[in-house]
C-alpha positions in Angstrom: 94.1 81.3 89.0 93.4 84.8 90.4 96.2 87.5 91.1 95.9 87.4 94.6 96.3 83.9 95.0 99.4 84.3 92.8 100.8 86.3 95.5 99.5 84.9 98.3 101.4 81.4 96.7 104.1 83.2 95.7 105.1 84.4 99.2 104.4 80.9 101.1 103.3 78.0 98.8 102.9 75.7 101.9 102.0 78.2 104.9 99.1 79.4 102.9 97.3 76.5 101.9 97.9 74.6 104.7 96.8 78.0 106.9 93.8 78.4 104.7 92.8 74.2 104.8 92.7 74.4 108.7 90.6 77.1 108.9 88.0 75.3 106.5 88.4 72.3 109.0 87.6 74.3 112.0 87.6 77.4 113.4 90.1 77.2 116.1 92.4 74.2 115.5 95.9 73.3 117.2 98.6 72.7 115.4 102.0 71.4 116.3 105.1 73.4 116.9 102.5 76.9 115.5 100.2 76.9 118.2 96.4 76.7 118.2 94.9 78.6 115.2 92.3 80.7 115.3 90.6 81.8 111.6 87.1 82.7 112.4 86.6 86.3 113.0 84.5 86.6 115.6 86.6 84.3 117.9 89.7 86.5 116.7 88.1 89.8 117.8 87.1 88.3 121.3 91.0 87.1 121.9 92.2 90.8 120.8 89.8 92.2 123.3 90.9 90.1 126.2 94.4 91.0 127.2 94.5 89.6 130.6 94.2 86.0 128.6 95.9 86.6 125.7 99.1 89.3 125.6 101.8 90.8 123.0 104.1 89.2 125.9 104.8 85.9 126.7 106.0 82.7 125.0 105.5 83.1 121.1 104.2 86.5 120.8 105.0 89.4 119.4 107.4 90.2 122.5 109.7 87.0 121.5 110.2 88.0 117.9 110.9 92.1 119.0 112.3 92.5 122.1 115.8 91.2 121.4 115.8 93.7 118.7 113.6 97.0 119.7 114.0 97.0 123.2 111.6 96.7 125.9 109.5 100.4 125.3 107.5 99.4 122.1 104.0 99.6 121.5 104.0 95.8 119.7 105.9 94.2 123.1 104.1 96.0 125.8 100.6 95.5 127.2 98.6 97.4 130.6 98.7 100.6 132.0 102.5 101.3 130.0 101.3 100.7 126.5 97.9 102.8 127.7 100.2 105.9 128.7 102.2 105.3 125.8 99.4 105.2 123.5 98.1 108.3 124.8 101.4 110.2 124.6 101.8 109.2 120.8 98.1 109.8 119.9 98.9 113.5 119.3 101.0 112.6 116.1 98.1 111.1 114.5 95.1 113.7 114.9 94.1 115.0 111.3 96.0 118.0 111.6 98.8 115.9 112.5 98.3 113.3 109.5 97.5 116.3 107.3 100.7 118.5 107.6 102.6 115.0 107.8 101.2 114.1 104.7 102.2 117.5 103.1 105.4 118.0 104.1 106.5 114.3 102.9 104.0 112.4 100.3 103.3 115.6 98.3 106.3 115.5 96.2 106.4 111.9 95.8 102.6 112.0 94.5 102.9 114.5 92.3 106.4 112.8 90.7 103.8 109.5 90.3 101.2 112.0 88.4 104.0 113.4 86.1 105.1 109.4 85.3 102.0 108.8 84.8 101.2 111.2 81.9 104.3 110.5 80.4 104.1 106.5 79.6 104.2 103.2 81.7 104.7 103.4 85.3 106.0 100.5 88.1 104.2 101.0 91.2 106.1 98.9 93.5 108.8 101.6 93.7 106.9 104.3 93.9 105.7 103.2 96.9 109.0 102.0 98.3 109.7 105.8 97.3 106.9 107.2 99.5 106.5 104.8 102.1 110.8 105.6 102.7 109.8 109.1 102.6 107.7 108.3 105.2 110.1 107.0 107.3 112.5 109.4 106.9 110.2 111.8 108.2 109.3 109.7 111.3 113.3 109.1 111.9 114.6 112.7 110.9 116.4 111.7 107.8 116.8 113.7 104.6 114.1 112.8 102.2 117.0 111.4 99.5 117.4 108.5 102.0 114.1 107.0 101.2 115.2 104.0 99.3 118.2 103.5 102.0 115.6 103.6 104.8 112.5 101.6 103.6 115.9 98.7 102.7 116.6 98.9 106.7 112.9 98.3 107.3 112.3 95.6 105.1 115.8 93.8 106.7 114.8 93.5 110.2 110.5 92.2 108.7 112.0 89.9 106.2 114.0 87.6 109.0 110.2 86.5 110.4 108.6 83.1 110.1 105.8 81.5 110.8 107.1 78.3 112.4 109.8 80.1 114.2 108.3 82.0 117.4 111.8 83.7 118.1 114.7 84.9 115.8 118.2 83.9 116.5 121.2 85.4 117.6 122.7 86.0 113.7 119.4 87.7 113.0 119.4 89.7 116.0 122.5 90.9 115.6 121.1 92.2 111.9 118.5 93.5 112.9 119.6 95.6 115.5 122.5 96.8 112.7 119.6 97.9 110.4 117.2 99.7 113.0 120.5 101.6 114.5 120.4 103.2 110.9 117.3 104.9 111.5 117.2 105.2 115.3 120.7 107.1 115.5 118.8 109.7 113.7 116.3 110.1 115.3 117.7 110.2 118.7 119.6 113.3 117.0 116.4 114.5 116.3 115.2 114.1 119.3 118.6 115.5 121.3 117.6 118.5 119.6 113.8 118.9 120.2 112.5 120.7 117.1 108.8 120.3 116.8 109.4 120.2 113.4 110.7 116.8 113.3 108.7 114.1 114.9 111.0 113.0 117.2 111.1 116.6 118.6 107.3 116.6 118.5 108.0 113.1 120.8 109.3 115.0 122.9 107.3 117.8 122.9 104.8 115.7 123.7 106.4 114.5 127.1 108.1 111.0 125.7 111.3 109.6 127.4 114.0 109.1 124.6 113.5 105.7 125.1 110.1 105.6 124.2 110.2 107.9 121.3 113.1 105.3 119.6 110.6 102.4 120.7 107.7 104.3 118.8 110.2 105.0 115.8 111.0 101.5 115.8 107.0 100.1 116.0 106.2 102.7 113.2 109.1 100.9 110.7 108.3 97.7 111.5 104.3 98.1 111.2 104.3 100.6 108.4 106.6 99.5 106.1 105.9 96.1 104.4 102.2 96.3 104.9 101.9 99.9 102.3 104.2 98.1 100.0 101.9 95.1 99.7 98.4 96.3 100.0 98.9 99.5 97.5 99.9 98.0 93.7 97.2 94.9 95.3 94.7 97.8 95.7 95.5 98.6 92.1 95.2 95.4 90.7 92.3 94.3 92.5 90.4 97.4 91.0 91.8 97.2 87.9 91.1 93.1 87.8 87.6 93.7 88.9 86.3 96.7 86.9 86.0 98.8 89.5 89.1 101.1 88.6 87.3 103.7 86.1 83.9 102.5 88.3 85.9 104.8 91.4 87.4 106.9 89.1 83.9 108.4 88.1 82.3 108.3 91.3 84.7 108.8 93.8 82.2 108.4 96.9 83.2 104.7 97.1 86.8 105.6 97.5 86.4 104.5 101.3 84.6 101.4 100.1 87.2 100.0 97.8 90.0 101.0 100.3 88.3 99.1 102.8 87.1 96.0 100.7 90.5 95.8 99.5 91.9 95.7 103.3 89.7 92.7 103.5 91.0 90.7 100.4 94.4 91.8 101.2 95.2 91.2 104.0 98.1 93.0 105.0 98.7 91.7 108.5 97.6 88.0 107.2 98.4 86.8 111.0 98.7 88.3 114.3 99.9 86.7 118.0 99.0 86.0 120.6 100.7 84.9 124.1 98.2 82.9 126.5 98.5 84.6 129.9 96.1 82.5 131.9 94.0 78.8 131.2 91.5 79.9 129.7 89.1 78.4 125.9 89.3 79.8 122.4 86.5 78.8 120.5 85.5 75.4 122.9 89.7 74.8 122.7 91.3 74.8 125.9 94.2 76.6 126.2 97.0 77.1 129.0 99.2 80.0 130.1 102.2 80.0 128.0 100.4 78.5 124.5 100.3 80.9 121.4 97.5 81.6 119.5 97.7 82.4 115.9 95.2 84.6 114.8 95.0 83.8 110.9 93.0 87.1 109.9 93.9 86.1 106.2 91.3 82.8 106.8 89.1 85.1 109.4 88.7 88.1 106.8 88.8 86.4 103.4 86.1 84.0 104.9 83.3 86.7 103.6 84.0 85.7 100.1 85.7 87.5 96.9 86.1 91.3 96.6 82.8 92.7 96.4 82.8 96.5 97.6 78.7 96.4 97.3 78.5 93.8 100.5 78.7 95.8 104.0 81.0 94.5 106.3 79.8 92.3 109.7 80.9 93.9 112.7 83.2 90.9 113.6 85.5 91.2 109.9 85.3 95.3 110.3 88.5 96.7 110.3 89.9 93.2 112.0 93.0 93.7 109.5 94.1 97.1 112.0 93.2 94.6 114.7 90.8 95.3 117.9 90.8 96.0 121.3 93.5 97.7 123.4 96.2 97.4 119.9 94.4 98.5 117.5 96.3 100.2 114.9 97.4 103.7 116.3 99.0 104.6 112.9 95.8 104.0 110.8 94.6 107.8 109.8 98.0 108.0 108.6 98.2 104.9 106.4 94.6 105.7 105.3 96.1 109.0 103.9 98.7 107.2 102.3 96.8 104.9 100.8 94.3 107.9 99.5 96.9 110.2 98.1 98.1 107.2 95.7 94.8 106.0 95.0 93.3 109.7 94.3 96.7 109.7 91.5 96.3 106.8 90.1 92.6 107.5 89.9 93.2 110.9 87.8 95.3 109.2 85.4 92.6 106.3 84.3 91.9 105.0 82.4 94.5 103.0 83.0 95.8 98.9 82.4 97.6 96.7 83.6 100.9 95.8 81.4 102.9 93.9 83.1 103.4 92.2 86.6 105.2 89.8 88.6 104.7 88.0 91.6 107.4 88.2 94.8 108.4 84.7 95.9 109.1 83.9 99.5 108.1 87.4 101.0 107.1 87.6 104.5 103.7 89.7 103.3 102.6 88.6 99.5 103.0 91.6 96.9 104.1 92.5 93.7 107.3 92.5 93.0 106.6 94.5 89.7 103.5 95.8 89.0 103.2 98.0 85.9 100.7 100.3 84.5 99.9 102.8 81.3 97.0 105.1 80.8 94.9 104.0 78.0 
């Protein structure tokens, strides 16, 4: 048995089977008390570009799940000419100057740390990149850097309370939740109070967001861009390592965007994504009726192409379906993508390297390592 279907058991030994052997059954099956499943990846891409069918509002979507917690002013609850303008208004924090000085100010020190551990003996990577991803946050939130740890902990609190088979969370777990995200939001309505550009809630502002939409963006940026880095960046190790293609990269560093995005595919880091049916409408020959949900299984829909193989193009319907499509695609995907290349480009330097030791984490909302250890040599 492979690594990555260690994890992917690991974190839901029935969901996962039972989401993969629907898909092989049919591309869009429903499925009581989920909703009607969708795992082909050109019917998921077609559902992601038609919000006035299928919305991040409504009965079992995203909306359900958040709301309660984040508030109304979120980019993941909000859909129409609000989540356009609010789109727009946050785009400035993620041109490539943006990303760039971002990226300086915050994953520098972290990266370099990494290279240091690196030379010296064996290294964990799972929390480094709790380290970094925190850092991250604490940036986006206006916390001091040594809050890391404390702040990726509050991230991972309010992500961890999601199920599959539950469309909505319950009043114990709201209450949590909102406890954790007030740790990072207090700051950052500090930060925002007092409007230095520096910070990026003061660039919010700066860039003509309400208060209440800058904490909503804070709040979509933790929950999106927390758990997903932590899972995909020790996989995207492993999986090179695994495969040979580590020292491959390492000496020819024009596929870098190749494995990145190869590994996306295998990976998986947003394995499903929802879907609220606004109007009767079909999914793949299925008929469906305002108020259904739709579960787009993007783990069946991408992994569907076969094994890793950073050689085989990508068809336009898998492309980049893992930042999903249409009017939500990822905003915060030039910053993730330098993320993901300043570990990578580390890691990278230091081959060649193996694999030492490793461990899968059991019943995780997003399979990853829970250790992951390498040593140069």
């Amino acid at each position: 048995m492979n690594w990555e279907l260690r994890l992917q058991l690991a974190a839901h030994p029935l969901a996962y089977p039972l989401v993969r052997g629907l898909g092989r059954i049919a591309p869009v099956v429903r499925v009581p008390r989920v909703g009607v499943l969708v795992s082909d990846a050109g019917i998921a891409k077609r559902v992601l570009n038609d919000p006035a069918h299928f919305t991040k509002t409504g009965p079992g979507s995203p909306a359900d799940l958040w709301t309660p917690v984040v508030g109304p002013t979120v980019l993941l609850n909000m859909e129409g000419s609000a989540h356009a303008e609010l789109r727009r208004k946050l785009s400035g924090l993620f041109t490539p100057r943006s990303v760039a000085d971002l990226c300086a100010r915050v994953t520098d020190e972290p990266v370099k740390r990494l290279r240091d551990d690196l030379a010296a003996g064996p290294v964990d990577l799972v929390p480094v990149v709790r380290r970094l991803v925190g850092a991250v946050i604490c940036e986006l939130v206006g916390l001091a850097p040594g809050e890391a740890v404390a702040a990726h902990a509050a991230g991972t609190a309010i992500t961890s309370m999601i199920r599959l088979g539950r469309p909505s969370l319950t009043p114990a777990q709201v209450r949590h939740g909102r406890q954790a995200l007030g740790t990072l939001t207090r700051p950052a309505a500090r930060a925002y109070a007092e409007g230095d550009p520096a910070t990026v809630p003061g660039r919010m502002r700066e860039l003509g967001l309400t208060e209440e939409e800058a904490l909503g963006a804070v709040a979509a940026f933790v929950l999106t861009g927390t758990e997903t880095l932590v899972s995909y960046l020790p996989r995207l190790i492993a999986l090179l390592h695994d495969t040979g293609w580590l020292n491959r990269v390492a000496r020819d560093r024009v596929r870098t965007d190749d494995v990145i995005a190869e590994a996306l595919r295998v990976t998986v880091p947003s394995p499903v994504m929802l879907r609220s049916v606004a109007a009767d409408t079909e999914v793949g020959g299925v008929r469906v009726r305002a108020g259904d949900r739709v579960v787009i299984a993007t783990v069946s829909a991408a992994r569907a192409l076969g094994d890793f193989d950073p050689d085989r193009p990508h068809p336009p319907d898998v492309r980049q379906l893992w930042f999903g499509a249409g009017p939500h695609f990822c905003l915060g995907m030039p910053l993730a993508h330098a993320e993901i290349r300043a570990v990578l480009t580390a890691v990278l330097d230091a081959t060649p390297l193996s694999v030492v030791d490793r461990k899968a984490a059991r019943k995780v909302l997003l399979p990853c390592y829970e250790r992951l250890v390498v040593r140069r040599g």
